[in-house]
C-alpha positions as CSV (number, residue, x, y, z in Angstrom):
1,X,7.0,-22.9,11.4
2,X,6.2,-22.3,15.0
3,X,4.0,-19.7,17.1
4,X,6.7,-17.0,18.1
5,X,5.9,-16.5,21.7
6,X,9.0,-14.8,22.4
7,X,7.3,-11.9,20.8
8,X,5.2,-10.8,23.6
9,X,8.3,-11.6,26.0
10,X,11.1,-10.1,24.4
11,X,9.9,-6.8,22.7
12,X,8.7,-4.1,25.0
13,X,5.2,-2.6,24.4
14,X,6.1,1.0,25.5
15,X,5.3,4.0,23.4
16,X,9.5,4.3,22.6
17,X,9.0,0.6,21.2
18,X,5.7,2.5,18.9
19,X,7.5,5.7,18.0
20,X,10.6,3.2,16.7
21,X,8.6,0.6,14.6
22,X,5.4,3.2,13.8
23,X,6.8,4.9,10.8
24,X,8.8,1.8,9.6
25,X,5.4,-0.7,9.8
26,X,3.0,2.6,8.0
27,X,5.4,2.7,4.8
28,X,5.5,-0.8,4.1
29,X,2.3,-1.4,4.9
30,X,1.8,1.9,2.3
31,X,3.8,0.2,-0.5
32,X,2.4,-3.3,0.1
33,X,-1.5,-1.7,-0.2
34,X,-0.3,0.7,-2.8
35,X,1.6,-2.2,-5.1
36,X,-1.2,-4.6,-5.0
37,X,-3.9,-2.0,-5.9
38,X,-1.6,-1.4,-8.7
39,X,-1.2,-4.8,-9.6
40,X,-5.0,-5.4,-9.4
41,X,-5.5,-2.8,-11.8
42,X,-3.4,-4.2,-14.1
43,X,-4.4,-7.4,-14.0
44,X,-8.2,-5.9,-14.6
45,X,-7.3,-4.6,-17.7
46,X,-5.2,-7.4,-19.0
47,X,-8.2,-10.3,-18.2
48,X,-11.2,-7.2,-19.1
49,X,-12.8,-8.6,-15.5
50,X,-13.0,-6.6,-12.1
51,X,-11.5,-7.4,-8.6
52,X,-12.6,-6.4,-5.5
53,X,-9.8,-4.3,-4.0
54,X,-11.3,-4.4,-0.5
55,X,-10.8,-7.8,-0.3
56,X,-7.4,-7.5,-1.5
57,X,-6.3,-5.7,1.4
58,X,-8.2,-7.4,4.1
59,X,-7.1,-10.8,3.1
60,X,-3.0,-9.0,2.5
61,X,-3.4,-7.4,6.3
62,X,-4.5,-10.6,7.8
63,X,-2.3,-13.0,6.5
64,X,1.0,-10.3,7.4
65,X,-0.2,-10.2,10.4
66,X,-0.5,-14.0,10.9
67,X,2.8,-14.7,9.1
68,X,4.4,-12.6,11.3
69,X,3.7,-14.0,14.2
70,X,5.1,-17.4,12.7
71,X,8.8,-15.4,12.4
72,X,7.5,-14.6,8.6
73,X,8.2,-12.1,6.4
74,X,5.0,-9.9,4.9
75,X,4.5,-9.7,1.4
76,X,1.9,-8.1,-1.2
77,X,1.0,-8.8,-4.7
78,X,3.9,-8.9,-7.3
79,X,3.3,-7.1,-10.6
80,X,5.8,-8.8,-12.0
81,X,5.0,-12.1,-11.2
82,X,1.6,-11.6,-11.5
83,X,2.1,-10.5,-15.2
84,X,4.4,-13.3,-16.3
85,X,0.9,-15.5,-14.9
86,X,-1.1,-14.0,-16.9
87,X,0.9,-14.1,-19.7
88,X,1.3,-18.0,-19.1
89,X,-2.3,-18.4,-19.1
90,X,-3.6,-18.1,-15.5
91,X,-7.1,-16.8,-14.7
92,X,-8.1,-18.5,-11.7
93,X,-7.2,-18.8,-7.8
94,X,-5.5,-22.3,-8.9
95,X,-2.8,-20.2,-10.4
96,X,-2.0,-18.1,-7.3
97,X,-2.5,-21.6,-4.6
98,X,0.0,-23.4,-7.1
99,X,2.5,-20.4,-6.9
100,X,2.5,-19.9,-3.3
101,X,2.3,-23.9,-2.2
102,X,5.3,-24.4,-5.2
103,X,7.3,-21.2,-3.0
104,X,6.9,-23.0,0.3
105,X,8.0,-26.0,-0.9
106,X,10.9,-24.7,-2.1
107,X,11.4,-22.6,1.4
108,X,10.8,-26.0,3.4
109,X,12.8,-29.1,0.9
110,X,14.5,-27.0,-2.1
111,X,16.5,-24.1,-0.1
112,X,20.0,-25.9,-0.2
113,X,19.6,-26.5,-4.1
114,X,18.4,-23.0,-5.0
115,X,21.6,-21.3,-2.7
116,X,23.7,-23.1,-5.3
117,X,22.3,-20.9,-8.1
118,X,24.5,-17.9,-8.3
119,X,23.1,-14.4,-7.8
120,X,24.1,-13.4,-11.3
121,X,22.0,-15.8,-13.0
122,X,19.1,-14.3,-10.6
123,X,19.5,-11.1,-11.1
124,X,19.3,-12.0,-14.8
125,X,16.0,-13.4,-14.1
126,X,15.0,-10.1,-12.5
127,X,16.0,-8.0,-15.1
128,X,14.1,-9.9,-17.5
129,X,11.2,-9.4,-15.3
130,X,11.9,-5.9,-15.3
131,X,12.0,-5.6,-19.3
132,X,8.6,-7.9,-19.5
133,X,6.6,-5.8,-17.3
134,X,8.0,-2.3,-17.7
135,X,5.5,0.0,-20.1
136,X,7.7,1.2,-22.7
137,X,4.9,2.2,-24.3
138,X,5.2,5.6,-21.9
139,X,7.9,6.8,-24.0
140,X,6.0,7.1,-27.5
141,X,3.3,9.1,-25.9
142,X,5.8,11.2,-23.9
143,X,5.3,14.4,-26.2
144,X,1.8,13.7,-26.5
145,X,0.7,14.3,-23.1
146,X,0.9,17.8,-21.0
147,X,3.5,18.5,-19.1
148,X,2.7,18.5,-15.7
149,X,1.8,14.9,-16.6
150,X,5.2,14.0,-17.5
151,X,6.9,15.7,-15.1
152,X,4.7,13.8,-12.6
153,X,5.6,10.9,-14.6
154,X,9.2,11.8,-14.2
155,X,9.0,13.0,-10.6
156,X,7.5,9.4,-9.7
157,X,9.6,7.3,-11.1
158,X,12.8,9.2,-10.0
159,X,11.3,9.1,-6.5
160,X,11.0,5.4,-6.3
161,X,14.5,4.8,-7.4
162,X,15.8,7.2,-4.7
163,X,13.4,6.3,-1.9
164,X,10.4,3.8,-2.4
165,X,7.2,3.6,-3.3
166,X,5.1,4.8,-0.8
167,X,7.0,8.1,-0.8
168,X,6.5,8.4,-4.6
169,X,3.3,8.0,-5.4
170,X,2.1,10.0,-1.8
171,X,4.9,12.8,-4.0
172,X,2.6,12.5,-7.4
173,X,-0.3,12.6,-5.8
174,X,0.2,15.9,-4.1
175,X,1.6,17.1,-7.1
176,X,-1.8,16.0,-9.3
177,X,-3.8,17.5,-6.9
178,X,-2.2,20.8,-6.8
179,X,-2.2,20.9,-10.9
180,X,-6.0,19.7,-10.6
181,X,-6.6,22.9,-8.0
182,X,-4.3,25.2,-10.4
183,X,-5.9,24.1,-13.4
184,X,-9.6,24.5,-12.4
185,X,-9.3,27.3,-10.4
186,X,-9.1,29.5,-13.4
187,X,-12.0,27.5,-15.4
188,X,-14.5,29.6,-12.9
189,X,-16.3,32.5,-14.7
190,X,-19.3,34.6,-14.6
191,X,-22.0,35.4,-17.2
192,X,-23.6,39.2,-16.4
193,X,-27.1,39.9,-18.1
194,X,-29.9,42.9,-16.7
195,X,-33.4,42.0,-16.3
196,X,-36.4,44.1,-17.4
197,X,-36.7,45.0,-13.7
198,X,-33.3,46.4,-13.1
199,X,-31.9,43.5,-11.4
200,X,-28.2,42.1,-12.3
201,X,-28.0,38.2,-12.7
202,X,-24.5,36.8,-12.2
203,X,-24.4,33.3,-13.5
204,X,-21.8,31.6,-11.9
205,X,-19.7,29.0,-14.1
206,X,-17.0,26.3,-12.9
207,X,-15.9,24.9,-9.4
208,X,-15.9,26.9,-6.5
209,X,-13.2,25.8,-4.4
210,X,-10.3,26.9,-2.0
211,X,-8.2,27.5,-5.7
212,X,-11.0,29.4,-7.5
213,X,-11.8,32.2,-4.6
214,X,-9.4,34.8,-6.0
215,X,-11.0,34.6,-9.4
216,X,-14.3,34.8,-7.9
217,X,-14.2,37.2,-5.8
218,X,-13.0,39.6,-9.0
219,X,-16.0,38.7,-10.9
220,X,-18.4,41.2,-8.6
221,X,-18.7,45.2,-8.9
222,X,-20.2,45.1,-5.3
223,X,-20.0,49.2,-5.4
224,X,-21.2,49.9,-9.1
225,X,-24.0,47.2,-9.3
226,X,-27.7,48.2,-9.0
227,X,-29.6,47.9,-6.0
228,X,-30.8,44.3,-6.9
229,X,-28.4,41.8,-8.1
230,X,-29.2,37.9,-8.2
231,X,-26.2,35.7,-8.2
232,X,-27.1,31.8,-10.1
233,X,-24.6,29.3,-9.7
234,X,-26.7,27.5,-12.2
235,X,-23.2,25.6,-13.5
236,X,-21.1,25.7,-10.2
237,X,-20.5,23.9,-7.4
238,X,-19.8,24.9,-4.1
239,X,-17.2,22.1,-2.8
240,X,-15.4,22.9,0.7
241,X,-15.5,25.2,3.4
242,X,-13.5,28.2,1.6
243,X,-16.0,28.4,-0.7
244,X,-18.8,28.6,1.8
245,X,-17.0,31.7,3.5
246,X,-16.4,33.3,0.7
247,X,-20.2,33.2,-0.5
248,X,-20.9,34.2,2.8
249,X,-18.5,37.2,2.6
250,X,-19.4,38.5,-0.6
251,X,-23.0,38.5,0.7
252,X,-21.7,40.6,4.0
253,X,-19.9,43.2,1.4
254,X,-23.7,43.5,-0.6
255,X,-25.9,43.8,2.7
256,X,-23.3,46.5,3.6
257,X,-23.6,48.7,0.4
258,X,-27.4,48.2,1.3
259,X,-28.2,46.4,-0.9
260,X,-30.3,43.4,-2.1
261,X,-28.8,40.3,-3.2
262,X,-30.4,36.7,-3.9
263,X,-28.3,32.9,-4.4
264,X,-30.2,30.6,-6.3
265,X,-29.3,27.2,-7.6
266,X,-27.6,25.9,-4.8
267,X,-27.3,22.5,-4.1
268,X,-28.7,21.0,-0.9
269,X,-26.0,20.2,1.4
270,X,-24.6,24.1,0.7
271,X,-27.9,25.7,1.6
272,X,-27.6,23.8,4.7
273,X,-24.6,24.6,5.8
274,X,-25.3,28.2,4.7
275,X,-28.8,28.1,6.6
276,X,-26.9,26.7,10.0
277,X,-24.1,29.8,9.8
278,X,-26.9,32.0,9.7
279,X,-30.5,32.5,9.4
280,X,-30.3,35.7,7.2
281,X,-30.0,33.2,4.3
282,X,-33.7,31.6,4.8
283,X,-34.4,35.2,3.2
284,X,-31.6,35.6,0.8
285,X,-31.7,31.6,-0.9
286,X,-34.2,30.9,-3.2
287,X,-35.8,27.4,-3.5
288,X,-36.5,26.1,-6.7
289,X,-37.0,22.4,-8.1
290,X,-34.8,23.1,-10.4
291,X,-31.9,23.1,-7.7
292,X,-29.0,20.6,-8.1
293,X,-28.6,17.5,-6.4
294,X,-25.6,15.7,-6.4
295,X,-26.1,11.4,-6.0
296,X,-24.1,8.7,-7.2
297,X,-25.3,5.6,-8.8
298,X,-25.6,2.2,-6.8
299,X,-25.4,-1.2,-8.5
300,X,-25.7,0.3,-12.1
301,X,-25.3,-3.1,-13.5
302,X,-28.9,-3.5,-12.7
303,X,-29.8,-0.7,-14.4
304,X,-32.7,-2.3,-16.7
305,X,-30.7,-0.2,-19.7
306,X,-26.7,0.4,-20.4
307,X,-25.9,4.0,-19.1
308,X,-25.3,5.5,-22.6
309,X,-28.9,5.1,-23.4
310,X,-30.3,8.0,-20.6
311,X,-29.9,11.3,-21.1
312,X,-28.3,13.6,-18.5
C-alpha cells in the first residue's frame, strides 16, 4: 500500500465537492459507529465484562481515516464475526490482531486463490452467519411485549432491509422517544388537600415535560380556588423549557385573579432559571432543605458498599 497523494491533487476541496460526499461520509460513518456500539454491547453481555465505547470509536475514526488515505476501504466492528470469535473461544486483543493480520495476508498473497471460490459457496457462508447470529429468540417473546415495542421492532428491521442502518435505528429512535413522551405525558397528576388556614395544596405528581403541559394545565381551578393556594411538586420534575413557561404562565393566570400562590420543592437548576426570567419568583419560591437535587454517581465501583445496600 502506498500514501495516495493524488488525493489532494485530483479531488477538488470546494463546497460542491462537501455538499456531494457530506451526506454519503455522515451515514456510513452513522452505521459504522452505530454497528460497533452494537456489537460491543453484545459482546459485553456474552463475556459478563465492560468495554469502553469511547475508545471504540476513536480508535474506528482514526484508523478510516488513515486507511483511506492508503486507497483503503473503512470498516467497523462485525457482529457477526465478532460472535462466531467468541463462540470459538476468543477473549483477548490476540484474537482480533490474528483476524485482521490473517485478512491482510490473504488481501496481499491469497487473493488469486480465494477468487476461485465461487460466490455461491460464500454466500452460503453468509447465510450461516446470518442464522448464527440472528436472535430468534425475539419471536417467542413477540406477544409478550407491548406493542409499540414490536412495532418498533418491526419498523426497524423492515427499515434496514429497505435502506440501511443508520436510517433505521435514527427511525426507532424517534419512534421510542415519541411513545416515551406519549406514555408519560399522561402519568402526571395532582393530589388536592385544604389546610387548617384555608390555603389549597396542589401536589404535583409525574414529569413535567413538553408532552405533559396539557394535562397539567387541566389539573388547576385558577377561578374557583381560594385566595391562597400552594402548589408542591414534591414528586415532579420540571425537565425542559416548556415546562418552565408553563409554570410561569399558570403563575401569571393566579397573580391576575389576585391571588396568592407559592411553588415549593423545586429543584435547583429550575429555581434558577425561574429566578433569571423574573425576580417576582424570589417572593413566590420557597426554600426548603428538603428541595430535590438531582446528581449522578461517579466511580460507584468504589463505593465502600454494593448499591443495593443504601437506601434512597
Amino acid at each position: 500500500p502506498t500514501f495516495q497523494w493524488d488525493i489532494f491533487n485530483k479531488v477538488p476541496f470546494t463546497w460542491e465537492t462537501l455538499r456531494f460526499i457530506g451526506p454519503y461520509a455522515l451515514i456510513l460513518a452513522a452505521i459504522g459507529l452505530i454497528e460497533s456500539l452494537m456489537t460491543l454491547n453484545l459482546i459485553d453481555e456474552l463475556t459478563e465484562t465492560r468495554g469502553n465505547s469511547n475508545r471504540e470509536c476513536m480508535a474506528q475514526g482514526g484508523a478510516n481515516i488513515i486507511t483511506g488515505l492508503f486507497g483503503g476501504m473503512g470498516g467497523c466492528a462485525m457482529i457477526g464475526q465478532s460472535i462466531i470469535n467468541i463462540k470459538s473461544g476468543g477473549r483477548t486483543r490476540l484474537s482480533g490482531i490474528v483476524a485482521a493480520v490473517m485478512l491482510l495476508m490473504f488481501i496481499l498473497f491469497a487473493s488469486a486463490y480465494i477468487e476461485q471460490i465461487p460466490i455461491a459457496a460464500l454466500v452460503g457462508v453468509m447465510f450461516m452467519v446470518v442464522i448464527g447470529t440472528f436472535a430468534w429468540s425475539s419471536f417467542r417473546i413477540m406477544n409478550k411485549i407491548p406493542k409499540t415495542d414490536l412495532f418498533v421492532l418491526i419498523l426497524v428491521s423492515a427499515l434496514t432491509v429497505v435502506f440501511d442502518l443508520a436510517i433505521a435505528v435514527i427511525s426507532g429512535v424517534v419512534v421510542s422517544a415519541l411513545v416515551f413522551a406519549w406514555e408519560n405525558a399522561k402519568r402526571i397528576r395532582a393530589r388536592k388537600r385544604m389546610r387548617e388556614d384555608g390555603t389549597k395544596v396542589y401536589e404535583i405528581w409525574g414529569p413535567l415535560f413538553f408532552g405533559s403541559i396539557k394535562a397539567f394545565n387541566e389539573k388547576f381551578d385558577v377561578k374557583n380556588d381560594p385566595q391562597n393556594v400552594e402548589i408542591d411538586f414534591v414528586e415532579s420534575r420540571v425537565s425542559d423549557h416548556s415546562a418552565l413557561e408553563a409554570v410561569f404562565n399558570l403563575v401569571e393566570r393566579y397573580q391576575a385573579e389576585g391571588k396568592s400562590i407559592k411553588l415549593k420543592h423545586l429543584s435547583t437548576d429550575c429555581k434558577a432559571l425561574l429566578y433569571k426570567a423574573s425576580t417576582k419568583f424570589h417572593e413566590i419560591i420557597i426554600e426548603d432543605i428538603d428541595d430535590p437535587r438531582y446528581h449522578l454517581a461517579e466511580n460507584p465501583e468504589n463505593f465502600p458498599k454494593s448499591l443495593s445496600e443504601y437506601k434512597f
